[in-house]
C-alpha positions in Angstrom: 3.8 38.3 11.1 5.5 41.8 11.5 9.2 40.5 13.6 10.6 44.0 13.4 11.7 45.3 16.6 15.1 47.7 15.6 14.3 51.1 16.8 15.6 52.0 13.1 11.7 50.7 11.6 9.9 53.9 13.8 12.1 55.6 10.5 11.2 53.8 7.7 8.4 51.8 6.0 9.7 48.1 4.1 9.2 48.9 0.8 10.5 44.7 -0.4 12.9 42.1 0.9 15.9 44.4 0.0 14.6 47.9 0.6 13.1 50.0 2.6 11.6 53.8 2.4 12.7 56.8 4.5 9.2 58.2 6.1 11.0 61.5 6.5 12.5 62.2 2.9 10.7 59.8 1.2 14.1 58.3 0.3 14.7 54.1 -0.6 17.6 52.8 0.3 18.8 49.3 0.6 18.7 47.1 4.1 19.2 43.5 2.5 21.0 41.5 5.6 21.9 44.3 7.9 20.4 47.9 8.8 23.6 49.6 8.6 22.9 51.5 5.9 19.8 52.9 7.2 21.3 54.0 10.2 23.7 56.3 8.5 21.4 57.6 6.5 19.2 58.9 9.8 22.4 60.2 11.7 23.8 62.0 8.4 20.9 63.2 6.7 18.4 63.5 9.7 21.1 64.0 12.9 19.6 61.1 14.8 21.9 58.7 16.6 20.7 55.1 17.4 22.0 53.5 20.6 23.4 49.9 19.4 20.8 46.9 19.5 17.8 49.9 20.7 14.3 47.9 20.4 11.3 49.5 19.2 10.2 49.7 22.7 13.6 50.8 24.4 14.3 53.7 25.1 11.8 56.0 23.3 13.1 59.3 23.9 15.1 59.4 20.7 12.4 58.1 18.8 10.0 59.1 16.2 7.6 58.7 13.7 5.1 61.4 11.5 2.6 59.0 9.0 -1.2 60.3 10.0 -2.7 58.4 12.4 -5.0 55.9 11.2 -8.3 54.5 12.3 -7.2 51.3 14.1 -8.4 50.1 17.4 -6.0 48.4 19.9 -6.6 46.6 22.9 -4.3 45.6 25.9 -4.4 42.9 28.8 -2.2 44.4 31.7 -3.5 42.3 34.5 -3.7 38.9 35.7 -6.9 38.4 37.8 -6.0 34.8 39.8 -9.2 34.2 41.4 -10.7 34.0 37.4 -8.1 31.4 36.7 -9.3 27.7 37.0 -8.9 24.3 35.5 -11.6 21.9 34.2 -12.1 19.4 37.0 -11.2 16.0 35.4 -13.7 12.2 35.7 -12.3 9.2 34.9 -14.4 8.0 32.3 -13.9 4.8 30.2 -13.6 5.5 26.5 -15.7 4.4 23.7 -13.5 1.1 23.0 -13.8 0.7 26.6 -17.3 0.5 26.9 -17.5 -1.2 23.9 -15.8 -4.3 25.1 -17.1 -4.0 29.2 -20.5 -4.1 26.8 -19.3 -7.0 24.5 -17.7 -9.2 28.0 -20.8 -8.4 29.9 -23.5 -11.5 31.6 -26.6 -12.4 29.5 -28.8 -12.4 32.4 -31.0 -9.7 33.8 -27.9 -8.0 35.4 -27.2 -7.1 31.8 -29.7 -4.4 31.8 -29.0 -2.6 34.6 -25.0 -2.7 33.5 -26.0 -1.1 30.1 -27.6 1.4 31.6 -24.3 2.3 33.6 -22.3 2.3 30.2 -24.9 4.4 28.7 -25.1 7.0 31.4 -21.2 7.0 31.7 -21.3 7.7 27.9 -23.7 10.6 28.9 -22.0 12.1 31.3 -18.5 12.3 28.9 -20.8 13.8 26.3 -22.2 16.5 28.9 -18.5 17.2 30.1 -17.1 17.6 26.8 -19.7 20.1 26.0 -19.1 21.6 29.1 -15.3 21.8 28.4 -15.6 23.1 24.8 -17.7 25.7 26.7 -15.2 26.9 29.2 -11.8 26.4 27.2 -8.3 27.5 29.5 -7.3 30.5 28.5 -2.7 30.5 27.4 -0.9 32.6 30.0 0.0 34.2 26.8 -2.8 36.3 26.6 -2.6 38.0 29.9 1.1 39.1 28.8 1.3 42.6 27.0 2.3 42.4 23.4 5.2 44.3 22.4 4.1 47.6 20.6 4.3 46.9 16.7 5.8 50.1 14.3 2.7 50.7 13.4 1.3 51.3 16.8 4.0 53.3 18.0 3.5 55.9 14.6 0.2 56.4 15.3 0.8 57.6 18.9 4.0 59.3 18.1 1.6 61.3 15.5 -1.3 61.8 18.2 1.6 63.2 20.2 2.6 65.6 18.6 -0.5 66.7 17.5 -0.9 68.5 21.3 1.9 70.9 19.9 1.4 71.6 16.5 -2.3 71.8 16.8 -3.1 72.4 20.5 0.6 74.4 20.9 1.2 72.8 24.2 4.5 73.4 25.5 7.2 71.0 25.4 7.3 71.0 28.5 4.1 68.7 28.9 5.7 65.7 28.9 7.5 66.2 31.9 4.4 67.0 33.5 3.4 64.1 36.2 -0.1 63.9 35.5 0.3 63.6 31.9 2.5 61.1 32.6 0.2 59.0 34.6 -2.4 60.0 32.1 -0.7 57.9 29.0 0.6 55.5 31.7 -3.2 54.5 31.8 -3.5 54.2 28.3 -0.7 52.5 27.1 1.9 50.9 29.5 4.1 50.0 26.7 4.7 53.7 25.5 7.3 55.9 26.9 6.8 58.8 26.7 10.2 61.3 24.8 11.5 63.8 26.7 10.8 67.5 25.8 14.5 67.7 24.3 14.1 64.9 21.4 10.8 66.3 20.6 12.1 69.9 20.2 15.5 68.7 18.5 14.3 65.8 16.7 11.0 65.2 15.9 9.2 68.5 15.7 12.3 69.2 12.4 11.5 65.9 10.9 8.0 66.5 10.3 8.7 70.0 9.5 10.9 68.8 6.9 8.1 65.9 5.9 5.2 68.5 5.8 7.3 71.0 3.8 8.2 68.8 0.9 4.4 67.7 1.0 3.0 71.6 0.6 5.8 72.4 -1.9 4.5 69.1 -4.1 0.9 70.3 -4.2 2.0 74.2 -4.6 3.7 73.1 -7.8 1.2 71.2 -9.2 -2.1 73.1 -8.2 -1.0 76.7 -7.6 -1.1 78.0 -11.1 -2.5 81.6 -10.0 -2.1 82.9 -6.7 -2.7 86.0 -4.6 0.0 87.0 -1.8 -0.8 88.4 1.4 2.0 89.6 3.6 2.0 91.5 7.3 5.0 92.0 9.8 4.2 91.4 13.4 6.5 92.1 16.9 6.5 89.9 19.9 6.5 89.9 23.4 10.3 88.9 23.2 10.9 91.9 20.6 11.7 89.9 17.8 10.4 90.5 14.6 8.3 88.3 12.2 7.1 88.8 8.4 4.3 86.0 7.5 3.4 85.3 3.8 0.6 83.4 2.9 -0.8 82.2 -1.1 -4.2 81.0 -1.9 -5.4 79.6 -5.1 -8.3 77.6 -6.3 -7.3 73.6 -7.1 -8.8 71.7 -9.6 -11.4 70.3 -7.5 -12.2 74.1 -7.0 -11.8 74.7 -3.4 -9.5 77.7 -2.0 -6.7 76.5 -0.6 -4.6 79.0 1.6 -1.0 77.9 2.2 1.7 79.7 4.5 5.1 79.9 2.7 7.2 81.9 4.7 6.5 83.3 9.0 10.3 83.9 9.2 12.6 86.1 11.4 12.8 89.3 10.2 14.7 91.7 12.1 15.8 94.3 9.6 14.5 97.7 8.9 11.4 97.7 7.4 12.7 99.8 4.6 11.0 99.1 1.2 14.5 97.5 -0.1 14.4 95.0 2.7 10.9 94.2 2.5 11.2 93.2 -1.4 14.4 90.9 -0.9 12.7 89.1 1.7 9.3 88.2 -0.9 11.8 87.8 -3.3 14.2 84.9 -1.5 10.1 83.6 -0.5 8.7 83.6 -4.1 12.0 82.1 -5.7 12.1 79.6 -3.0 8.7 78.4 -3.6 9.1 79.0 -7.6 6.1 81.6 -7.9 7.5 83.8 -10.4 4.7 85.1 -12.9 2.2 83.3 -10.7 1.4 86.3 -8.6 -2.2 87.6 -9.2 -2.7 90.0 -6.1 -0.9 91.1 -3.6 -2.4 92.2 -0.5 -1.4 94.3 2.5 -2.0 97.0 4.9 -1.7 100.2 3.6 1.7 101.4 5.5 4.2 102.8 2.9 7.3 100.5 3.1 5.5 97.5 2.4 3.5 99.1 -0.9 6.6 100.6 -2.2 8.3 97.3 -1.1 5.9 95.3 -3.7 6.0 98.3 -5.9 9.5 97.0 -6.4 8.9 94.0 -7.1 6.2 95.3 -9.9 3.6 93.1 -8.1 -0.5 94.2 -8.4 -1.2 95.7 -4.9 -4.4 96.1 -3.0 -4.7 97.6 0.4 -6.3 95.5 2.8 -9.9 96.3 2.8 -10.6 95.9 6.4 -7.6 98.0 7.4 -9.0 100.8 5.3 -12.5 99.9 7.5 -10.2 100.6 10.6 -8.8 103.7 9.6 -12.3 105.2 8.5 -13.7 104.4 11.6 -11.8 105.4 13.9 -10.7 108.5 12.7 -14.4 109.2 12.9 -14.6 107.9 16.6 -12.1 110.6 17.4 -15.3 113.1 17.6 -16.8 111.4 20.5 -13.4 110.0 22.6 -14.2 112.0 26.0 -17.8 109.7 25.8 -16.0 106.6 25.1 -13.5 106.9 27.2 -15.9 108.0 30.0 -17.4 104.2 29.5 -14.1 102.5 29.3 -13.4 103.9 32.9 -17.0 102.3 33.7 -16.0 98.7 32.3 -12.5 98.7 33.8 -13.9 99.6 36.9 -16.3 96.3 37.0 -13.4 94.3 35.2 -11.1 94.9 37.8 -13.2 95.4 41.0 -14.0 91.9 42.9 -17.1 93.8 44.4 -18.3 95.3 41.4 -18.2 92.4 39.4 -20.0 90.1 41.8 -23.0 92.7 42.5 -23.4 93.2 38.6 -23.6 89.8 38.7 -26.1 89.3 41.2 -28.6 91.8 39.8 -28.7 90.1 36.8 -29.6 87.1 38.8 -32.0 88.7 40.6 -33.7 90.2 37.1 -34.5 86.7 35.7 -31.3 86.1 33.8 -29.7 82.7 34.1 -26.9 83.2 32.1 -25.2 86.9 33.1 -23.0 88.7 31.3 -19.4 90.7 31.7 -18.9 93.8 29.9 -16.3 93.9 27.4 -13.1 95.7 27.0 -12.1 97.2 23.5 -9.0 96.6 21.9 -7.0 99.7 20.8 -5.8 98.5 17.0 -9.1 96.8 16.5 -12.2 99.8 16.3 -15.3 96.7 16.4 -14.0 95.7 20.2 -15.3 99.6 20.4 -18.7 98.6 18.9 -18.8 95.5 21.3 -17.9 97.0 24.3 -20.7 99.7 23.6 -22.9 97.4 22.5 -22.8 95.0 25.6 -22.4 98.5 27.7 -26.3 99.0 26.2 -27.3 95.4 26.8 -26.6 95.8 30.2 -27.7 99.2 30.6 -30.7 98.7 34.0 -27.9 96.3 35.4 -24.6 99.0 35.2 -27.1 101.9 36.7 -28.5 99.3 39.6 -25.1 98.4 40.5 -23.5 102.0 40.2 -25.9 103.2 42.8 -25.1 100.4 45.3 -21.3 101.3 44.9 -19.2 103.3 47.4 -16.4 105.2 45.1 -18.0 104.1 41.7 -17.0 106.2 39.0 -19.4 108.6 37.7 -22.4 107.3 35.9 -24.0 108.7 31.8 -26.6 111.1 31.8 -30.0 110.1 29.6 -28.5 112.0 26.5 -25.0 110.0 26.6 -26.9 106.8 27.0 -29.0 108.1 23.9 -26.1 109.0 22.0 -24.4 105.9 22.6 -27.2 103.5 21.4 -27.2 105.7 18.2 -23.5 104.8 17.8 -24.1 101.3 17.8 -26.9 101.4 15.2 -24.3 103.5 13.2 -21.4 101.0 13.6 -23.6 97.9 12.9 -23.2 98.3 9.3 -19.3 98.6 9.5 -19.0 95.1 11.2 -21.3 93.6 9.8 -18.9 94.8 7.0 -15.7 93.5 8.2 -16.9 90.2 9.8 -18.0 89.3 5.9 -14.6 90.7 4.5 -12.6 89.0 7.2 -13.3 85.4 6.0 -10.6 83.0 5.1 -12.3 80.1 3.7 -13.4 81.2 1.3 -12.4 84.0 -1.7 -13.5 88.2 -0.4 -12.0 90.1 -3.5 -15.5 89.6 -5.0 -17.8 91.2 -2.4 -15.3 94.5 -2.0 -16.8 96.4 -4.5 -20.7 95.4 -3.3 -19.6 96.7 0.2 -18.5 99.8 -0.5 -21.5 100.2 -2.6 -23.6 99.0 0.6 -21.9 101.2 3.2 -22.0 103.9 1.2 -25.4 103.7 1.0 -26.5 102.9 4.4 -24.9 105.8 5.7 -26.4 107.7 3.4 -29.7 106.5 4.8 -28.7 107.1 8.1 -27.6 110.7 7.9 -31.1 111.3 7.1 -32.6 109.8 10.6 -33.6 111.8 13.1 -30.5 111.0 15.9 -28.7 113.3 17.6 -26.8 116.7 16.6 -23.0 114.8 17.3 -24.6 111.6 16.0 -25.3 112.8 12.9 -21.4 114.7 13.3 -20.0 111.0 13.3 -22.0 110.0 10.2 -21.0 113.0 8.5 -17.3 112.4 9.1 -17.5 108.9 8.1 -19.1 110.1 4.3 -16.2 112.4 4.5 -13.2 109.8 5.0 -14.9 107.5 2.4 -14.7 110.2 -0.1 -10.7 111.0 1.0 -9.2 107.4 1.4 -7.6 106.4 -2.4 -8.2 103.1 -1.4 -11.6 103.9 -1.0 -12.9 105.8 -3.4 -10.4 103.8 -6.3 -12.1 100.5 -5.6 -14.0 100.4 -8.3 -10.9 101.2 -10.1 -9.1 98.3 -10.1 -9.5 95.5 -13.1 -9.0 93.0 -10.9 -11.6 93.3 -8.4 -14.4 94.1 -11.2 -13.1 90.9 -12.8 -13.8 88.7 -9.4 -17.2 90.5 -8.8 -18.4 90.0 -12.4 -17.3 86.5 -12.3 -18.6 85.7 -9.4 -22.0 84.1 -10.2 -24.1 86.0 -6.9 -23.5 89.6 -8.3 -22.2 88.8 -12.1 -22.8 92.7 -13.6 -25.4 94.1 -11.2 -22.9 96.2 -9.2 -22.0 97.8 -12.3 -25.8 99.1 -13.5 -25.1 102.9 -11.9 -21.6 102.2 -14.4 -22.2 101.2 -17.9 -19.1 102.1 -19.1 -17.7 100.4 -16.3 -19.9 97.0 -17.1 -19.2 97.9 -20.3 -15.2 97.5 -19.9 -15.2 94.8 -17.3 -17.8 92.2 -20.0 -15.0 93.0 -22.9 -12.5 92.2 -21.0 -14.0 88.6 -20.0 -14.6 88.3 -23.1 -11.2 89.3 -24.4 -9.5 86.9 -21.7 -11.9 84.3 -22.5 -10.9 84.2 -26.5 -7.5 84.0 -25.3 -7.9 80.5 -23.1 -10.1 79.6 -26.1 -7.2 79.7 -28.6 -4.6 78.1 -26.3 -6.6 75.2 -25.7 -7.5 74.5 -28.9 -3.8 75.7 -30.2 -3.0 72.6 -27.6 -5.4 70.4 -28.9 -4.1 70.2 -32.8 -0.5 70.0 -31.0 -1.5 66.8 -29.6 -3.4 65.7 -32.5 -0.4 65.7 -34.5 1.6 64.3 -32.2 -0.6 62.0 -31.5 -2.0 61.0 -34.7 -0.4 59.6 -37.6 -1.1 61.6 -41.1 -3.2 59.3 -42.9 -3.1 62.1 -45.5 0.3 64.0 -45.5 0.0 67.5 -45.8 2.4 69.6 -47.8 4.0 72.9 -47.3 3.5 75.0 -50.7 6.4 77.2 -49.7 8.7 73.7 -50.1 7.3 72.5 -53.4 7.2 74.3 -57.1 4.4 71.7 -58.3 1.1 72.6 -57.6 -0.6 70.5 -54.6 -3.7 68.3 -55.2 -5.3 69.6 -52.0 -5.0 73.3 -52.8 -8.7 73.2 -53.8 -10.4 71.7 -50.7 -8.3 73.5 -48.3 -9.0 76.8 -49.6 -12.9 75.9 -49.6 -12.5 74.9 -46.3 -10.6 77.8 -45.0 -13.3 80.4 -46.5 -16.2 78.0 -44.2 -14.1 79.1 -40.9 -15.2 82.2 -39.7 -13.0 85.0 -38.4 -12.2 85.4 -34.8 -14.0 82.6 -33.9 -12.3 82.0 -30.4 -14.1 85.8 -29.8 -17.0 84.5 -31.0 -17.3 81.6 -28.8 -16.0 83.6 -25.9 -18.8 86.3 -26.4 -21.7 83.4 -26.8 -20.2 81.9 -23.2 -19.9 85.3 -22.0 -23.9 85.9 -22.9 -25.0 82.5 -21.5 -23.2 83.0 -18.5 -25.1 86.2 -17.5 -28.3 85.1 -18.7 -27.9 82.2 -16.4 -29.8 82.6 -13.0 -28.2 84.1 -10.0 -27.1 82.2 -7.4 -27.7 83.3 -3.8 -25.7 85.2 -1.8 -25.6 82.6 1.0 -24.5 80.3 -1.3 -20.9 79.4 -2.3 -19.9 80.7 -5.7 -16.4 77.7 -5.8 -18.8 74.9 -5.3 -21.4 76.6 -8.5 -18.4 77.1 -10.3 -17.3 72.9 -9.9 -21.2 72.0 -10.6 -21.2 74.3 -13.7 -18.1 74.0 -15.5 -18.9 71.7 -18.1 -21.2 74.4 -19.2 -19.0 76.9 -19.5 -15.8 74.7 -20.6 -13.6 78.2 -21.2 -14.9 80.4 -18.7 -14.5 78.7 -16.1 -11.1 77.8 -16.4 -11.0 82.0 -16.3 -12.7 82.1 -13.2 -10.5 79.6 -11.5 -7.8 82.2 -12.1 -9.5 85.2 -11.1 -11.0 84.0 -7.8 -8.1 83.1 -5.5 -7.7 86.8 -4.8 -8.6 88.1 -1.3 -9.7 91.1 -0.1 -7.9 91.5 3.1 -4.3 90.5 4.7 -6.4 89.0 7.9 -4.7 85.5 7.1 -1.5 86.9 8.7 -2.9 88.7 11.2 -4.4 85.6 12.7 -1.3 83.7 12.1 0.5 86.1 14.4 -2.6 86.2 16.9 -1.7 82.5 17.1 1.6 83.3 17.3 1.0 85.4 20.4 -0.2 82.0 22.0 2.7 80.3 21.7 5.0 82.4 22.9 3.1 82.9 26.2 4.4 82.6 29.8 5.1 78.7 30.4 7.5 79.0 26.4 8.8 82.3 26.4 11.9 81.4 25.7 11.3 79.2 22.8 13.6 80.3 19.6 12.4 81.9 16.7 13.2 79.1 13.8 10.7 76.6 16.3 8.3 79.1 16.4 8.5 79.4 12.1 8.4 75.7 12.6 5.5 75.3 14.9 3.0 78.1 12.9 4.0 76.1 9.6 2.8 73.0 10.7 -0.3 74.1 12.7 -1.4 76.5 9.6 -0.5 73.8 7.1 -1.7 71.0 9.1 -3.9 68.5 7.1 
């Protein structure tokens, strides 16, 4: 039975009689008759002060705990009901012995009967009343008391707990709140809830530091090739914040996307600055030479800034979509704008709102809808707010007409023009939303959509649409051909490696290209023969380290007398082909493409697992190619969750628990 009840056990996990192990560093240190020891370790290695003789279920404010919750189930008695309380009525009943000998002394005569029958019914009756007692056995008082909360218990709701604010990024604040209060009060009366300053000061660092020595553990051992993404983001308090992210494939050959660095970075954002601060990231997190791809906007400071540091850069992909977009948009801003006043007008109008509202009702729809507001930095919010502006075109004129001071409605031909824009811009977000994934790898699909968009618009310069339509698909085909970053895609080596070896496309982007497929197979093949000879380079080294030489082999250069197996070694060495690591590569190569080709809806990592046993060489080639992303979006939406955090109820939360909190919630398992 678990006795411990020292606050000091919500820190550490008994590891044997003598020891125990620290649950923040992982640490074992040595208990034996006293937990002195163990306290010093948690107020000079962790700052956390114990109050003297503090039980497990005193005083929980300074404590903490951070193992995962596991799936137990718990059940507490808080009340006594009285009136279900009652004793077993009690009948004097003679016992066995008794009747025995009242049945031995008893008269011979016909009285003897009928007092045999009262013995054997008294018997009867005990029977029936034992039953009846085994039935309804008293209950202890114990059971009605609440048990003290075990260490176990308590980590698994200190765990759940903080969950609401790395996960959920509650405020602190929270536990102050009364109804939360009375909330866990309901649950479980035995746990007290900390108080917002030992969870911001205590344990929200101690599982920062847990969590961090976890993701730097599997970093070194899994992350063998990676590919960077980096972005710099401002917030509402004006301080500055660069985020780094890696992702790699693991040996079980899922992406894995880890966030290394969301520091403080308030700096110029010179190209000198922006290099020391990857540098200080990547020597922290030992990833020199590891560094496939780099991947960023396409601003100058930060290129030059990995320039510096002679890392591979792409620009972000859906940036570049962004730019080409709305540069394009710039031809028709007096329309748009004309329907932003529109929306704005029903978004902030009580009236407005309500009667668009109610003609929808009125029209059959159950469900209405609000029109959308575009977002300035982000060109599809235009294409939604246009393309909800069309969905609710019969509502937006019903409602104008009903308005007193209603800003001025589109003529036919703007209405016209503007559903011709959204068939122009489906393509492009269609586009991004595919390139904008983080679960899985993008660097593969960059060159198939710039091959795709390319030709859609081609298609759709040649519909008939209007005169300043076909202006904005014009202008689009123009700022395709002028963007490097466009028109060099199919330029870089590393993208046409991820698209060949990616088993949906393989080398059918490339059949406009042959020199292009031409270049991109040799190179497979040429990287290929390279794993090939490591590995087996590898494998003698560990047969002869492994093995002992039943037959020793001499070094001619060391020895003057002729050796007795000159003449099978040289026949053997004239059986071994010539570049036969090339050889094998090609064959792999070859099988690989002639394989089928898996569908696009399908996820190339999970063929790649399935497969590699076919392809024992290759494959280890494409689990270095394919952690490379097309886009930065992983630190964009680490800052769009940043942006939550630092809201109204925590704007003056610090910037190293904001690092903190964004680590954990990113990283969280």
């Amino acid at each position: 039975m678990d006795r411990r009840s020292s606050s000091v056990w919500a820190y550490f996990t008994i590891k044997d009689n003598v020891n125990a192990k620290s649950d923040i560093c992982h640490k074992i240190y040595s208990y034996k008759s006293t937990l002195t020891n163990l306290k010093k370790h948690l107020s000079s290695r962790h700052f956390i002060f114990l109050k003297q003789g503090q039980s497990i279920n005193e005083n929980q404010s300074t404590e903490f705990s951070i193992d995962d919750p596991s799936s137990k189930h718990h059940t507490y008695d808080n009340s006594i009901n009285s009136s279900s309380i009652s004793l077993p009525s009690t009948t004097s009943i003679p016992s066995t012995s008794q009747q025995n000998s009242l049945i031995d002394s008893a008269p011979s005569n016909a009285n003897a009967n009928a007092f045999s029958q009262i013995v054997t019914g008294q018997s009867q009756m005990r029977a029936d009343n034992n039953a009846k007692s085994h039935k309804r056995k008293q209950l202890s008082i114990a059971t009605y008391i609440p048990k003290k909360m075990t260490v176990d218990i308590k980590k698994d709701i200190d765990q759940s707990l903080l969950n609401l604010f790395t996960k959920d990024y509650q405020p602190f604040k929270l536990v102050e709140d009364k109804g939360f209060k009375q909330f866990v009060k309901m649950l479980n009366p035995n746990y007290t809830l900390p108080n917002r300053h030992s969870i911001s000061k205590k344990y929200i660092p101690a599982l920062y530091e847990k969590r961090l020595r976890e993701v730097k553990e599997l970093v070194v051992q899994e992350a063998k090739h990676v590919c960077l993404t980096t972005d710099c983001w401002t917030s509402r308090n004006n301080e500055s914040f660069m985020a780094i992210t890696i992702h790699f494939v693991d040996s079980n050959f899922s992406l894995q996307s880890i966030l290394i660095s969301c520091s403080s970075f308030n700096e110029n954002h010179t190209a000198i600055n922006l290099s020391e601060q990857i540098q200080k990231t990547i020597d922290e997190w030992q990833l020199e030479g590891k560094i496939k791809l780099a991947v960023s906007d396409n601003t100058t400071n930060i290129k030059n800034a990995l320039g510096l540091l002679k890392l591979k850069h792409l620009g972000c992909f859906a940036h570049t979509l962004n730019l080409i977009v709305q540069s394009a948009l710039t031809l028709e801003n007096e329309l748009i704008d004309k329907v932003k006043t529109i929306v704005t007008y029903f978004r902030r109008s009580t009236v407005a709102n309500n009667k668009l509202k109610t003609y929808q009702i009125n029209n059959g729809i159950d469900k209405p809808k609000k029109l959308l507001q575009d977002v300035q930095t982000r060109w599809n919010s235009t294409y939604y707010m246009l393309n909800r502006f069309i969905e609710l075109e019969n509502p937006i004129r019903g409602t104008l007409g009903l308005l007193d001071k209603a800003p001025q409605t589109l003529n036919s031909d703007e209405w016209s023009i503007i559903k011709e824009l959204c068939t122009v811009l489906r393509p492009f977000e269609e586009a991004t939303r595919a390139v904008s994934g983080e679960s899985y790898m993008t660097a593969s699909i960059v060159i198939v959509l710039t091959q795709g968009l390319l030709n859609a618009c081609k298609k759709l310069h040649t519909m008939e649409f209007n005169e300043r339509t076909l202006m904005i698909i014009k202008q689009l085909l123009e700022n395709m051909k002028k963007r490097d970053a466009w028109k060099n895609v199919d330029k870089s080596k590393t993208l046409c490696r991820c698209t060949f070896l990616d088993p949906r496309f393989k080398n059918i982007p490339f059949n406009n290209n042959n020199s292009l497929s031409e270049t991109t197979k040799n190179e497979i093949i040429e990287k290929t023969a390279n794993i090939i000879y490591l590995e087996r380079s590898n494998q003698l080294d560990e047969q002869n380290q492994d093995q002992p030489d039943y037959i020793s082999i001499d070094n001619p250069s060391t020895s003057n007398s002729p050796s007795i197996w000159e003449t099978i070694d040289t026949s053997i060495a004239k059986l071994i082909p010539s570049g036969t690591s090339k050889s094998r590569a090609i064959i792999e190569v070859q099988r690989y493409l002639e394989d089928g080709m898996l569908k696009r809806n399908m996820d190339p990592l999970k063929w790649w697992q399935e497969h590699k046993y076919n392809y024992p060489y290759l494959h280890i080639l494409a689990k270095q190619t394919l952690c490379c992303l097309g886009t930065s979006v992983p630190c964009e939406r680490i800052f769009s969750k940043a942006g939550l955090i630092l809201n109204d109820r925590r704007c003056r939360l610090k910037s190293e628990k904001v690092e903190m909190l964004l680590f954990l919630n990113y990283n969280s398992t």
